[in-house]
C-alpha positions in Angstrom: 11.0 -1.9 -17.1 13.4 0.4 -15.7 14.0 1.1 -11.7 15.6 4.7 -10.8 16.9 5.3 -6.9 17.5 8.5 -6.0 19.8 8.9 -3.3 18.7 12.8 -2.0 15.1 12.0 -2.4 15.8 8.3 -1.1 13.1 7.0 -3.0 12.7 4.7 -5.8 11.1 5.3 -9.3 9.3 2.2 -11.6 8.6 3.5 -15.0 8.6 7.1 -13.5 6.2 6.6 -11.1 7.4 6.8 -7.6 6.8 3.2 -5.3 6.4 3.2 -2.1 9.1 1.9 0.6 8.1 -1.2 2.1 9.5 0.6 5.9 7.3 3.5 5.0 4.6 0.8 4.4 5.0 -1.2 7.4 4.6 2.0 9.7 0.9 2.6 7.9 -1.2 1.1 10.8 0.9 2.4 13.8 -0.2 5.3 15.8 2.4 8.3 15.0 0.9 10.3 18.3 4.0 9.5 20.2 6.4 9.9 17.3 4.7 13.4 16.4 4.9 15.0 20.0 8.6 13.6 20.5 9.6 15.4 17.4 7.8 18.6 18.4 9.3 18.1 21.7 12.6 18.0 20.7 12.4 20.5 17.7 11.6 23.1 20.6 14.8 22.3 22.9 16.9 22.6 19.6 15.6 26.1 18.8 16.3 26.6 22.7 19.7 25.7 22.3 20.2 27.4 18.7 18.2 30.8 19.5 19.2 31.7 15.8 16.9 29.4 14.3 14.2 31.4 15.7 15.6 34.4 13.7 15.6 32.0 10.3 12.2 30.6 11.5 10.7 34.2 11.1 12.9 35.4 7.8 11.4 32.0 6.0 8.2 34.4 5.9 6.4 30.5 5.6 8.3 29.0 3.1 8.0 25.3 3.6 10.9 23.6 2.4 12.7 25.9 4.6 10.9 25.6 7.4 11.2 21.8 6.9 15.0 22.4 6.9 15.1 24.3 9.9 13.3 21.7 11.9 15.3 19.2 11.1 18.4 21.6 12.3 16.7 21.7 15.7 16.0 18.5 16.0 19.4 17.6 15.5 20.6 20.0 17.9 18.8 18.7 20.4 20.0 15.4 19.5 17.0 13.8 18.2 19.1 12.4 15.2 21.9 10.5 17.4 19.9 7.3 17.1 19.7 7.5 13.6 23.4 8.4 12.5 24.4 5.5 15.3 21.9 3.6 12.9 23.6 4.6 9.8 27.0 3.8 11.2 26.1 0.4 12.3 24.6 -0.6 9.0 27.5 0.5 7.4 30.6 -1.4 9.7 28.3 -4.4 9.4 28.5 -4.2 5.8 31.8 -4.1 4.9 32.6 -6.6 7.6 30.5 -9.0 6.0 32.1 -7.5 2.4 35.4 -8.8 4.1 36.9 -5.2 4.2 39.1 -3.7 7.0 37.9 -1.3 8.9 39.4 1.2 11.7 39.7 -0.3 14.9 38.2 2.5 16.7 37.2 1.3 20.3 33.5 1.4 19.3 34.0 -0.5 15.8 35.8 -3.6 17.7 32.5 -3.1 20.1 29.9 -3.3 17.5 32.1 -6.3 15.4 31.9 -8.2 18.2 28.4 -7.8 19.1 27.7 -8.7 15.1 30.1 -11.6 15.3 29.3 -13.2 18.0 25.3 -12.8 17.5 26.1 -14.3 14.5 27.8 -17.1 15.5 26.3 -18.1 18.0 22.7 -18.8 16.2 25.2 -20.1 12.8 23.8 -18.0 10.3 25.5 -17.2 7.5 25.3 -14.1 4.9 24.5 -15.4 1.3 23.9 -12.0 0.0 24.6 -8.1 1.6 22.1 -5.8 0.5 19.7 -5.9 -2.3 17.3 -4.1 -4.0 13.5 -6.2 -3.9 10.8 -4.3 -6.2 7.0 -5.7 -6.3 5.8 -4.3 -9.7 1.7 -5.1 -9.3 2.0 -3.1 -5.8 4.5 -0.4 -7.3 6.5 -1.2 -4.0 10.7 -0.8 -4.0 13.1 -1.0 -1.1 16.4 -2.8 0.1 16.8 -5.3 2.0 20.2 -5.5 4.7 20.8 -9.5 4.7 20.0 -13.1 3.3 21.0 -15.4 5.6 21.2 -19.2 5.3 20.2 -21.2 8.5 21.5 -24.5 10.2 18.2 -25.7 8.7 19.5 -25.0 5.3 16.4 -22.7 4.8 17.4 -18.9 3.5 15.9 -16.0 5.2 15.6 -12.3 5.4 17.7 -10.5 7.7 17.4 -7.0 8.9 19.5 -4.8 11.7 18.0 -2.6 13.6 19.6 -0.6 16.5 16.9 1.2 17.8 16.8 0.3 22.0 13.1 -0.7 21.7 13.3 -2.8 18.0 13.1 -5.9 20.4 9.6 -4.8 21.7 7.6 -3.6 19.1 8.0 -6.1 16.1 4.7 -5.1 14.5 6.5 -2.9 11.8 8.9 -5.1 11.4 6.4 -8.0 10.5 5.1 -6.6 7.8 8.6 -5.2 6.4 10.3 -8.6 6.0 7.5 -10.0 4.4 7.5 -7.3 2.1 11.3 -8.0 1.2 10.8 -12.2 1.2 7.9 -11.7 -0.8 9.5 -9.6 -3.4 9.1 -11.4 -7.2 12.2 -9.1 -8.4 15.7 -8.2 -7.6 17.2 -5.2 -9.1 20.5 -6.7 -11.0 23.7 -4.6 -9.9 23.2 -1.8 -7.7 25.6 -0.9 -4.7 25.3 1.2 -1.7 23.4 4.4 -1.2 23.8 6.0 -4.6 21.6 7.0 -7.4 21.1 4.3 -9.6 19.8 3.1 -12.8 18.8 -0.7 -13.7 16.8 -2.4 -16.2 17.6 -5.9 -15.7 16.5 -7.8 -12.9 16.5 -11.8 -11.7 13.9 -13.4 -9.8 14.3 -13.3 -6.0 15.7 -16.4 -4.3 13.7 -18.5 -2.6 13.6 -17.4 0.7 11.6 -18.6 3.7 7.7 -16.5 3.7 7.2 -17.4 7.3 9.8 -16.4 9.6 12.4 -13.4 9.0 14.9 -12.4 11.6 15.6 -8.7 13.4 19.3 -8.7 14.3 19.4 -6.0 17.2 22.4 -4.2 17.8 21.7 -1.8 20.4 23.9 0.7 21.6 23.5 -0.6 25.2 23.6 -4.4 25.7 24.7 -7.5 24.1 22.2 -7.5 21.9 20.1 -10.3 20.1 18.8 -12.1 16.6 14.8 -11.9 17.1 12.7 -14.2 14.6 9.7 -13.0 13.7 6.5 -13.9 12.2 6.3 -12.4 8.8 3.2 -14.8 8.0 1.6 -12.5 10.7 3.1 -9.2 8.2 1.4 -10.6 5.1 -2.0 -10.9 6.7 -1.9 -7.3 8.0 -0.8 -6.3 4.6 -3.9 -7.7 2.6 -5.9 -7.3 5.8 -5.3 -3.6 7.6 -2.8 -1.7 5.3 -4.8 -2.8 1.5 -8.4 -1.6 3.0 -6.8 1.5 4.6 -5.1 2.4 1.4 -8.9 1.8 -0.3 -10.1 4.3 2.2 -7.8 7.0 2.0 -8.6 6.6 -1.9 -12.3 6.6 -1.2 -14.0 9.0 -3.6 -17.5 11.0 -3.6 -18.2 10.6 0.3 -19.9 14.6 -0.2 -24.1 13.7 -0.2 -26.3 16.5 -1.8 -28.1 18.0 0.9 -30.9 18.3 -1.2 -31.4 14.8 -1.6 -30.8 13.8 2.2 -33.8 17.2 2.9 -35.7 16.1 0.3 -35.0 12.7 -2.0 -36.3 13.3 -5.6 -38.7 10.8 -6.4 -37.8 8.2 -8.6 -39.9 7.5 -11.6 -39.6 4.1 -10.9 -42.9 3.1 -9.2 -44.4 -0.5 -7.7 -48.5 -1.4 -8.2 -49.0 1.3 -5.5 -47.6 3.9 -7.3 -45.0 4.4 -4.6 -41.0 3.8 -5.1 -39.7 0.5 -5.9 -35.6 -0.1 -4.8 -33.7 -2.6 -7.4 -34.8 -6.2 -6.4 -32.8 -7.9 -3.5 -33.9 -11.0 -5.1 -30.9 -12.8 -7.4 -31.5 -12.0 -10.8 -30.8 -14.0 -13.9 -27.3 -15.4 -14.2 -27.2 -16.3 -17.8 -24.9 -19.3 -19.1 -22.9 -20.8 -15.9 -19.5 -22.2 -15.9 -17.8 -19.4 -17.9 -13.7 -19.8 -17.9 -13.0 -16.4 -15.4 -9.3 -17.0 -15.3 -8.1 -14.8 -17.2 -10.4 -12.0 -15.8 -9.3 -13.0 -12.0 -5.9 -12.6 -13.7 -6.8 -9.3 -14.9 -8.1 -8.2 -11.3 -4.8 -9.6 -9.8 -2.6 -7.1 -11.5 -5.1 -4.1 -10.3 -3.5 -1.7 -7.9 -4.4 -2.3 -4.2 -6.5 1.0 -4.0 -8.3 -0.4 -6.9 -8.9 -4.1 -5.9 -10.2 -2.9 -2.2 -12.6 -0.4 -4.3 -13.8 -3.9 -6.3 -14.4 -6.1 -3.4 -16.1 -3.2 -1.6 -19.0 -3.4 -4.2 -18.8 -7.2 -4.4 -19.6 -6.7 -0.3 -22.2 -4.5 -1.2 -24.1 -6.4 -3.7 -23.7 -9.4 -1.1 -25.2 -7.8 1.7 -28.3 -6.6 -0.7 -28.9 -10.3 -1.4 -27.8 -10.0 -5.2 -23.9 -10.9 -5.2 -22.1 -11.2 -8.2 -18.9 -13.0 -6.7 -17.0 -15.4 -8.8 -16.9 -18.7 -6.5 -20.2 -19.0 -9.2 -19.0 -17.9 -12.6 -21.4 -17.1 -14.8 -22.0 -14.2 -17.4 -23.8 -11.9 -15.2 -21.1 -11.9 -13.2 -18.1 -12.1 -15.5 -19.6 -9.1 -17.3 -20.2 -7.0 -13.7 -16.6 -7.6 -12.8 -15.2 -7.1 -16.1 -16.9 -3.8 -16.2 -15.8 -2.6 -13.0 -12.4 -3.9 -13.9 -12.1 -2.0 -16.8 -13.2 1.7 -14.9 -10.5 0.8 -11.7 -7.9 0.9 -14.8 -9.4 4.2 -16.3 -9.2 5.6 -12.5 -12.7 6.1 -12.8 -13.3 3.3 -9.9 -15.8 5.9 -8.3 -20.0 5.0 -7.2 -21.5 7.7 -9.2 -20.2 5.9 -12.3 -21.3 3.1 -11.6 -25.0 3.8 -10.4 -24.7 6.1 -13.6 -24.5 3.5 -15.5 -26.6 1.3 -14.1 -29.6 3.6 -14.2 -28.5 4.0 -17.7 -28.7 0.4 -19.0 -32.2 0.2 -16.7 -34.1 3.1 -16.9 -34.0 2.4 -13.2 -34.0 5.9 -11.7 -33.8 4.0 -7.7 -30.1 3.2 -8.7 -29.6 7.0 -8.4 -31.0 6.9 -4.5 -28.3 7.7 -1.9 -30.0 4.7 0.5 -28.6 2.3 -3.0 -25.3 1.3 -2.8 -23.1 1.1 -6.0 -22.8 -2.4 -5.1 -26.4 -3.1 -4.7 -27.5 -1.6 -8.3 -24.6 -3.0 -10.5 -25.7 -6.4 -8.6 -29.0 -6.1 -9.6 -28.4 -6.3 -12.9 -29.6 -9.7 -15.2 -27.5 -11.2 -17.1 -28.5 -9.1 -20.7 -28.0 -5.8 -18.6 -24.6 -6.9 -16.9 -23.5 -7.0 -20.9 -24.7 -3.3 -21.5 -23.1 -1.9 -18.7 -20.2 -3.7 -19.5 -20.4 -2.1 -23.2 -20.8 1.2 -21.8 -17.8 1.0 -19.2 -15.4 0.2 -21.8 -17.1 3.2 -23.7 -16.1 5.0 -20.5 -12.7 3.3 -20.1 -12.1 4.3 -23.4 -12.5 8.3 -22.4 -15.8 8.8 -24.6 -18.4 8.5 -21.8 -19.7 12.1 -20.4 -22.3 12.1 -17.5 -24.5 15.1 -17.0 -26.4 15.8 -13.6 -30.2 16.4 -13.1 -32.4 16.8 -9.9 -31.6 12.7 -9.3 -27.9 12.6 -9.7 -25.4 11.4 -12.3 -26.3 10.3 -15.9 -24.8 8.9 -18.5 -25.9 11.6 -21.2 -27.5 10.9 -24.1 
């Protein structure tokens, strides 16, 4: 496993693939309204102030990146980047005093040491380790931590400065941030500081406390403060907010044929009354009960987020149909469904027109193909011999040789 950190980009790279920042994850459920119209606000009074960015505003002719560029010039005109470079600045003195290094005494430096210092002191914390590089490698998730600190109660925990003049009011972020660092299985082995890096080694990350995490704020105005807070509260809106919204925003095949909502095909599926029979709400067969699922929970541990909310979507779906196929009850009808759907989340072909493909395959069902049925509703209807075929036939999918064609009904699995 190999973990790249590009300092320009200021992002990190697992494997090659880019992870996500555990700051930029914390910030998913918060409303960015305010954020966005400050920025506008103040990219506006910069090209005020700079009337030449106007001129380089209409020269880009709509290039992007330059665009991007110039707004970030205007912004900083106007000063909208102050609290940020103080941010920098702090983060930096209070590094190399805790790195024991002597720094200029510049009136402002002695200021912010002894805010640091004294905070410090006076709630006995002590820094075990400056800086560190956590990476979670089942969410894909890198980022760098600012402190571990040990406690009068002997207990270690994460640290983090923030300057900002209202990081003592809204601790929401934050939360979810610190429990993103303390949870952390891995810690990068060797790199320093804000350059590019390149590591392949890595230790597991000490044991630090994964319920309570401290802000130390270091305001430009004030004596500042070292805030606990509740990173307990941070995990829960991880799996709980942040995991289903990721699920969402990955939510495929929302689009509805408008021919079928006008006018449904009928199904050749038909009841007694000649008239179209749904799959059955009632539970089918389970097959042999008390299989060993461990290592297939295992398996759906180490899916991606995105895919794992996908999964426990349909598992909600066959539940509210009445015909469930959750493994509190493990059996082979069951084990199959979830292996299947296991094995097309790590194809990326975790989509609903697969699955009801499928399904109406393995049936001859053609009511799986109805928009009113749910994905989740027709895989759960399957007994215990047809949870095995369309097990066989995802991994004939997983495997890249599975083609669906489309008819007046839908999807098909094609002959």
């Amino acid at each position: 496993m190999k973990l790249k950190y590009s300092a320009k980009a200021h992002g990190y790279w697992l494997d090659g693939k880019r992870c996500k920042s555990p700051s930029a994850i914390a910030k998913v459920p918060d409303d960015q309204g305010g954020l966005t119209k400050w920025k506008l606000r103040q990219a506006l009074t910069g090209v005020a102030l700079r009337p030449e960015l106007a001129t380089r505003i209409a020269a880009a002719n709509g290039n992007k990146d330059v665009l991007d560029q110039i707004c970030e010039e205007a912004i900083h005109a106007a000063g909208g980047n102050s609290g940020r470079d103080r941010g920098i600045a702090v983060h930096g003195i209070t590094e190399h005093l805790d790195g024991g290094f002597t720094l200029l005494e510049t009136p402002e430096v002695v200021a912010i040491r002894q805010q640091y210092q004294t905070l410090m002191a006076r709630y006995g914390l002590e820094v075990v380790q400056i800086e560190g590089v956590v990476v979670h490698p089942d969410l894909m998730v890198a980022g760098r931590f600012d402190r571990i600190v040990k406690c009068p109660d002997g207990k270690l925990r994460i640290a983090d400065v923030k300057t900002g003049e209202s990081a003592d009011k809204y601790l929401h972020s934050h939360c979810t941030q610190l429990w993103l660092y303390a949870s952390a299985p891995l810690l990068a082995t060797g790199p320093q500081g804000d350059q590019d890096f390149e590591v392949t080694e890595f230790t597991p990350m000490p044991a630090v406390d994964q319920d309570i995490a401290y802000v130390i704020h270091l305001p430009a105005d004030g004596d500042g403060d070292v805030i606990g807070v509740d990173i307990g509260a941070g995990r829960d809106c991880f799996h709980n907010v942040i995991t289903p919204i990721w699920g969402w925003r990955n939510r495929k095949n929302l689009r509805v044929p408008v021919d079928a909502v006008i006018q449904p095909p009928m199904p050749r599926t038909t009841n007694k009354n000649n008239t179209a029979a749904p799959p059955p709400r009632t539970a089918p067969d389970e097959g042999r009960t008390g299989v060993n699922v461990d290592s297939l929970r295992d398996r759906y541990q180490q899916l991606d987020p995105a895919a794992r909310s996908w999964m426990e979507a349909k598992v909600g779906e066959a539940t509210r149909a009445g015909v469930t196929f959750h493994l509190n009850t493990p059996t082979e009808r069951r084990a199959w469904i979830m292996s299947a759907l296991c094995s097309l989340a790590v194809a990326e072909l975790d989509d609903d027109d697969t699955v009801k493909a499928i399904a109406r395959h393995v049936t001859g069902d053609d009511a799986c193909e109805w928009p009113t049925i749910t994905a989740g509703h027709a895989v759960g209807s399957l007994d215990a011999v047809q949870a095995k075929a369309f097990r066989d036939l995802a991994l004939v999918f997983a495997s890249g040789m599975g083609v669906l064609e489309f008819d007046e009904r839908g999807a098909k699995v094609a002959a």
